[in-house]
C-alpha positions in Angstrom: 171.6 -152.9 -64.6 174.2 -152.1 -67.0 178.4 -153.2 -65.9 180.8 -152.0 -67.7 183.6 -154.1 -69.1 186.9 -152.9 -67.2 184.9 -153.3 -64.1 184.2 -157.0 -64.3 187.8 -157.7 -66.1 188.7 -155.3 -63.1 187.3 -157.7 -60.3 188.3 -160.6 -62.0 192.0 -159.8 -61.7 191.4 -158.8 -57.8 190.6 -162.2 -57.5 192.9 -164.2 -59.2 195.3 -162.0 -57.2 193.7 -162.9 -53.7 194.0 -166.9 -54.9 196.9 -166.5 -55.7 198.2 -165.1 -52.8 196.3 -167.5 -50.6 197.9 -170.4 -52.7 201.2 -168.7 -52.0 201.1 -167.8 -48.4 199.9 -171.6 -47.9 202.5 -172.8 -49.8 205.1 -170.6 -48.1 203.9 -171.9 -44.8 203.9 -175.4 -46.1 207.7 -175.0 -46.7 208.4 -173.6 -43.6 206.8 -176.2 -42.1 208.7 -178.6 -43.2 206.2 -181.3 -44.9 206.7 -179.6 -48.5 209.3 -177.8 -50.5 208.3 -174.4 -51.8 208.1 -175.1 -55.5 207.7 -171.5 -57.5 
């Protein structure tokens, strides 16, 4: 099976994105709940 390249860089990114939004949205409701300060 051959992958290219840009693919896997590709998926990579799409993951880091999805962690990263996770880590924001939790963080986000964190603040809003009142036990943390949102800290960008």
């Amino acid at each position: 099976v051959c992958i290219s390249k840009p693919s896997i860089r590709e998926a990579i990114l799409a993951s880091l994105d999805q962690l990263i939004l996770r880590d924001l949205k939790s963080t986000i409701f964190k603040c809003l709940d009142g036990s943390q300060a949102l800290v960008l």
